[in-house]
N, C-alpha and C positions, 0 to 999 in steps of 0.2 A: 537843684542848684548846689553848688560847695562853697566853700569860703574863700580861697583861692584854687586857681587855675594851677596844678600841678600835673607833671608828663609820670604817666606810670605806663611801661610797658609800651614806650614809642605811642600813647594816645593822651589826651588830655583835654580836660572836659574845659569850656571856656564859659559857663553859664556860671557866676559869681554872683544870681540873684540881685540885678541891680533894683527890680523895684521891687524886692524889698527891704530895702536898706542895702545893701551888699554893695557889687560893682559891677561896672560895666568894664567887659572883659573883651579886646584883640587878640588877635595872633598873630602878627609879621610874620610869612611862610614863604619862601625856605629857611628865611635867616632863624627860623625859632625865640623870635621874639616878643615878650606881651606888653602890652600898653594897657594900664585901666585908669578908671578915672573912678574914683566914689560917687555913690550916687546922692542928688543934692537931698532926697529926703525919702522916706518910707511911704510908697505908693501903694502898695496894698500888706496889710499883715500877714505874715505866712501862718498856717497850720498851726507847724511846729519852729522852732526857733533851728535856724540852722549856721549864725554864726557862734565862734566857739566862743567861751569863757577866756579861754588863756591858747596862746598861740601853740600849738604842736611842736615837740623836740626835734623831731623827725618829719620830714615831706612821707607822700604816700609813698614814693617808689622806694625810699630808704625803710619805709616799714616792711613794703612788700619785699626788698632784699633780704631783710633779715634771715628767712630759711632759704637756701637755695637748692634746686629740683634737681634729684640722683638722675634722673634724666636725661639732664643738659649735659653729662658727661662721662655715661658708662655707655658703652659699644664701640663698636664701628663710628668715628667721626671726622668730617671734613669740613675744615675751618676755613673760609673765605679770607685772603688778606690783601691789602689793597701792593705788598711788593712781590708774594710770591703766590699770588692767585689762589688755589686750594692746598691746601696742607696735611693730610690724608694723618689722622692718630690711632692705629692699630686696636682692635679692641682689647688684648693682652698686655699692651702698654696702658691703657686708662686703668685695668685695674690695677697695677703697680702703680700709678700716680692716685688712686683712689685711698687706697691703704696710703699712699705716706701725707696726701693732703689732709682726710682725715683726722690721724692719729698725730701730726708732727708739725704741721702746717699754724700758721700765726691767721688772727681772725681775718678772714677773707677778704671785708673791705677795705683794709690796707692792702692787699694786696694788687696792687696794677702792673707790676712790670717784672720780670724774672728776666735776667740777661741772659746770653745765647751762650752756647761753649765753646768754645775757640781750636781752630786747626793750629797745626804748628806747621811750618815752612816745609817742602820738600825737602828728602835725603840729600845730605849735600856729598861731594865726591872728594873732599877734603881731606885730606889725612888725619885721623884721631880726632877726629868731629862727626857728630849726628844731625847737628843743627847750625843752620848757618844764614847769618839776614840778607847774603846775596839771590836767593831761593826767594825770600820773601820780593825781593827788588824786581828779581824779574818774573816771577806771579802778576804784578800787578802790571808789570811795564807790556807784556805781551797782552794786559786786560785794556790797554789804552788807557791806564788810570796813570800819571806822566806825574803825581805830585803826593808823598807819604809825608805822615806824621810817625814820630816813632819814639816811643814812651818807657820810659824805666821801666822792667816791668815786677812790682813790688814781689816779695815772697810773705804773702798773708795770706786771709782770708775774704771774699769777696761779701762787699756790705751794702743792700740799697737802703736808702735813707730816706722815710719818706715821713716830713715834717710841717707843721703847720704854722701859724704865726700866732695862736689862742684858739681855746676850748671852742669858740665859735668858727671858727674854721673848719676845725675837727668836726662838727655836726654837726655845718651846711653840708661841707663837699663831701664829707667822710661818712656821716651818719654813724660817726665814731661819739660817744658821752663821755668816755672815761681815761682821757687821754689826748696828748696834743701832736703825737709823733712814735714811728718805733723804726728799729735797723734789725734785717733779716738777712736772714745768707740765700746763697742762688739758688736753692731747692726749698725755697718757703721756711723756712723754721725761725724761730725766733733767734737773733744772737747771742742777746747775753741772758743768762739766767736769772742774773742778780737786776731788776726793775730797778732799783735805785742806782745802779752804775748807768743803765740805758738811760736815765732822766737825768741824769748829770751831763752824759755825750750830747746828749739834745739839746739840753741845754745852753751849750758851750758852741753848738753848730749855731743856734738859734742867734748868737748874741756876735759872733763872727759875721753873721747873713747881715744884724743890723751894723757892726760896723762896719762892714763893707762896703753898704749901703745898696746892697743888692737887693732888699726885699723892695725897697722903694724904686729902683731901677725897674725891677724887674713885673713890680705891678701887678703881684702876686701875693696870697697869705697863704701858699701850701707850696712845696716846692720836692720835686720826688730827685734822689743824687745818688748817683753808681761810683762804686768807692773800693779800694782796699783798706782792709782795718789790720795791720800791726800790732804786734806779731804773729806769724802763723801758728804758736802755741796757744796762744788764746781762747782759739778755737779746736785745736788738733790733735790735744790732750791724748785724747783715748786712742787717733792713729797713730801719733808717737811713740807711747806706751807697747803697744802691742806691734806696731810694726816694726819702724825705726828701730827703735831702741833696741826691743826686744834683738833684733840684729843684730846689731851693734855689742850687745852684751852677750851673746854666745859666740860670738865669731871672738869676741876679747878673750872669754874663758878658754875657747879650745885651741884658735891659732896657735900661740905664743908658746904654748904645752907640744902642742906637734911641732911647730919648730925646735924646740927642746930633744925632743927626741931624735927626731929625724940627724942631728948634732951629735948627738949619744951615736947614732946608730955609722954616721959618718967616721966614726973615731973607732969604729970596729971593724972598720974597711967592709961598708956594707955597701953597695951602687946606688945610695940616694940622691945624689947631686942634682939630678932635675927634679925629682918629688921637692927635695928640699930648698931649690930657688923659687919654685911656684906658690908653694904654702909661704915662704917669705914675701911674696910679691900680695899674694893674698891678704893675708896681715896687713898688708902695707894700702891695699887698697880699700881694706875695710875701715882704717884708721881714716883715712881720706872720707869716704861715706859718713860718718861721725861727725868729721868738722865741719862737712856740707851743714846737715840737719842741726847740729848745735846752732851755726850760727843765725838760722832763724828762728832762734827760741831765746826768753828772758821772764820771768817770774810778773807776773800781774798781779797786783796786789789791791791797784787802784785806776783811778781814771791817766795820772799820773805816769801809769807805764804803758798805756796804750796811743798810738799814731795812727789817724783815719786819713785816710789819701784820697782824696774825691779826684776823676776824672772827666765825667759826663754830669752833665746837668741837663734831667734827661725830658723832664716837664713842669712849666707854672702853670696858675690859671687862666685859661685863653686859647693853650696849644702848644704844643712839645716843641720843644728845641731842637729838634731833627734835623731841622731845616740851615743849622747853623752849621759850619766846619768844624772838624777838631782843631785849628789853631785858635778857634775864638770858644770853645768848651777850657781846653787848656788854661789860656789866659785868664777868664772867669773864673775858672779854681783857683787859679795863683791868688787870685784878689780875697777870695776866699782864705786860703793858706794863710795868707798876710796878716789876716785880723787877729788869726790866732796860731801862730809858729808852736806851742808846745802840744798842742792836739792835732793840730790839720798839719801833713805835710805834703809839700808841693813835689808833683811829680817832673822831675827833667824830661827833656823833652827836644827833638831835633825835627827840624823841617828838610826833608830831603826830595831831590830831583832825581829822579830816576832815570833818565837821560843823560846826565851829567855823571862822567864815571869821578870826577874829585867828590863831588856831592856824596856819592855812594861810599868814597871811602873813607869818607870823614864821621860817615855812620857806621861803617863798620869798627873804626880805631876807637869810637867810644862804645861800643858793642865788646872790641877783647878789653878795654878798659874797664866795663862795670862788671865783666864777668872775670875776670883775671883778681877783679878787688874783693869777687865772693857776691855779687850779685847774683838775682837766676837770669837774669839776660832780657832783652826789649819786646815789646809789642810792636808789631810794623800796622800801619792803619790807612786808609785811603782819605785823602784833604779833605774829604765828601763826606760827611757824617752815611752817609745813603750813597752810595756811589757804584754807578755803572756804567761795566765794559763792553766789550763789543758783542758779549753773550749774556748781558742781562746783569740781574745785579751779581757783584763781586765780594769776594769773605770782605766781613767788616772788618777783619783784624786775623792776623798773624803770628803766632808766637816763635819767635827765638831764642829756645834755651842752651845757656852756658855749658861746657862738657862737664865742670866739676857738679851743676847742679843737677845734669838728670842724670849722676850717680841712684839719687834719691827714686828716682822714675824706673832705671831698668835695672839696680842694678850695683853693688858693690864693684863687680867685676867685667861690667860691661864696655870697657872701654880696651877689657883682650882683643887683640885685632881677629880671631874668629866665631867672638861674640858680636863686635862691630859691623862684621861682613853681614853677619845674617840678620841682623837687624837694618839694616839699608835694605833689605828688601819690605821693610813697613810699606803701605799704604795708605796715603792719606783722604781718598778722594770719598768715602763713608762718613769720615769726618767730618770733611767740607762739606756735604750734603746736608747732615745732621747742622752745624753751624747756620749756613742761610736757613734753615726751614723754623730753626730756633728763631731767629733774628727777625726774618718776617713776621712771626706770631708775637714776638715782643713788644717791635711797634705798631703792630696792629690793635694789643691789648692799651697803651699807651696814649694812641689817635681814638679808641674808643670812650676811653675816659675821660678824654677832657671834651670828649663830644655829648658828653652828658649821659652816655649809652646807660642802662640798666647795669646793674653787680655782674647778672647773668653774661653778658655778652663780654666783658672785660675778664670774667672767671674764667669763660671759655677757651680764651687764649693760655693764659697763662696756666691754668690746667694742662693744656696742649704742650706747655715748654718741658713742663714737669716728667709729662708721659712720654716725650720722645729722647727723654733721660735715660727708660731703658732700654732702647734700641741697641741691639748687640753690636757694640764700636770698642775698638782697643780704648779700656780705662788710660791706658799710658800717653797715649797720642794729646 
């Protein structure tokens, strides 16, 4: 007998020793539910004493998660999911997700959810545009999806949030001891370095959830939230440094010097006049590349200069929010945002009809509107958190970036109309692949953990999101 009836490994033993002293143990099946009753007295004495001293910190399957099996996720693997069936992960892809889980990865039972990576819109035919949210409109409209949400879309760094409501939360549902909450970026790693800035941001989420009154709404003490966190320096530091900038600061030094010359060399009746309007245009559009990347940067010093942007509220106790729309995810952050305006900010946000060509162009006027004011430009999103078209399910999301912002993306100079041309012939449809095959195994690791599933089986997935990270797809896309 045991002392409680605990599930380890999808089995669980129901003999709770009632006569001797212990209890009398059910199982409600399928619902997975136990009923016991104590038993009214000690009918025969056991052997050996088999209830404990002091209650156990951890259930058995929280002990047995502790080490998880090199097994479950080096080779060849094919992940069952309940949107996109089998999910096939490369064995050359697991050991690149191996190495970085391993070595970079935040302790694994926080970890349930990795979000998917997102296509951007087809090429559009525009003049002096790459990206454009009519593409995205009619993606969905020929997918039979007739109703989009469409989302600021922040220029930071992507943050899941997964928090508890007390230490005893953490060590039922978590079989976490040391800790009530932490925020990771979309490849597993931890955010922030500094633990006591993370235990101030948790904080500050924790105390917004209760004046919002969401934690009691929602009938939940742990709550997992898909986020942008402000500024994109924050986290960016060292691609800044070495890419950006690095840029930035030789194209400063030499332009400006060859235009000098090229000036000199004019004044000697030399035939530089196109060398020397191109290298001007150059200069010109590397200063442009600059103002982009500056303006997603500002000095963080404290909690003080950091903006978290929640958009999905992705699961409580009981079962994911999946099943909700994005206008009623949106709404629930706003209320969130409300509680606390100097940390959480609320993302804008349009409801549009895809049908309706005024609808469509009222999203595109605040489309050249946030990107004309130096935005990176919107997320287009299906009403359907899950949503599918006449071929099955459809990208959960679409990005549409500004011309001045994916200077950043391809390119100081990519916006020469014969850098332009050859880039319209990108290809997005690798992307999209990669995108739903992410997103299936997202919610499948999600639907596993609040189904009580084992570490292993919730690991699986999300391993799987990590590993199809290195599938060979344009980084730019």
């Amino acid at each position: 007998p045991v002392p409680d009836a605990e599930w380890l490994n999808n089995t669980i033993d129901v003999d709770t020793g009632c006569v001797f002293g212990g209890k009398l143990t059910a199982l409600r099946y399928p619902e997975r539910e136990l009923v016991s009753v104590p038993a009214a007295q000690v009918y025969a004495p056991p052997a050996r004493p088999f209830l404990p001293e002091a209650e156990a910190a951890l259930t058995a399957q929280q002990r047995h998660d502790e080490v998880l099996d090199l097994a479950d996720v080096i080779g060849k693997r094919i992940v069952h999911t309940r949107l996109q069936q089998n999910v096939t992960i490369r064995e050359e892809n697991a050991i690149t997700a191996l190495e970085a889980m391993s070595r970079f990865a935040v302790d694994p039972r926080w970890l349930i959810y990795l979000p998917p990576t997102m296509s951007p819109t087809e090429t559009t035919g525009l003049e002096g545009l790459l990206e454009h949210p009519a593409e995205a409109f009619a993606y969905y409209r020929q997918a039979g999806v007739l109703q989009v949400v469409c989302e600021e879309k922040h220029m930071g760094s992507r943050a899941v949030v997964v928090l508890c409501r007390d230490p005893d939360a953490a060590r039922r549902r978590f079989g976490v001891l040391d800790g009530t909450g932490i925020v990771y970026t979309r490849t597993g790693r931890r955010f922030f370095e500094d633990p006591a800035l993370e235990k101030e941001l948790l904080a500050r989420v924790d105390a917004a959830l209760e004046a919002s009154g969401l934690w009691a709404e929602l009938e939940t003490d742990w709550i997992c939230i898909d986020a942008e966190l402000l500024p994109w320096s924050a986290k960016a530091q060292v691609l800044l440094r070495r890419q950006y900038a690095a840029v930035g600061a030789a194209a400063g030094a030499a332009l400006p010097e060859a235009v000098s010359v090229l000036k000199d060399a004019a004044t000697r009746e030399l035939d530089v006049t196109e060398l020397l309007e191109r290298t001007r245009r150059r200069a010109e559009l590397t200063e442009a590349f600059v103002d982009v990347y500056r303006r997603y940067c500002w000095p963080v010093e404290s909690l003080a200069d950091l903006k978290l942007a929640p958009f999905h509220l992705l699961a409580t106790e009981g079962g994911t929010r999946l099943d909700r729309d994005h206008r009623w995810h949106m709404e629930t952050m706003h209320r969130l945002c409300a509680a606390d305006p100097e940390l959480l900010l609320a993302t804008p946000y349009l409801l549009v009809d895809v049908t309706d060509a005024d609808s469509e162009q009222a999203a595109v006027a605040w489309w050249q509107d946030l990107t004309e004011r130096g935005g990176e430009g919107m997320v287009v999103k299906p009403l359907d958190f899950i949503a599918r078209g006449r071929r099955g399910i459809v990208q959960p999301a679409l990005k549409s970036r500004g011309r001045e912002y994916l200077r950043l993306i391809y390119g100081p100079e990519y916006t020469v109309p014969e850098s332009l041309e050859r880039l319209r012939q990108r290809g997005v449809s690798g992307k999209r692949s990669l995108a739903i095959r992410e997103f299936a195994l997202g919610v499948e690791a999600l639907e596993r953990f609040v189904r009580w599933e084992p570490l292993r089986r919730v690991h699986e997935c999300v391993f799987g999101v990590l590993a199809l990270e290195s599938e060979p797809v344009d980084p730019r896309l």
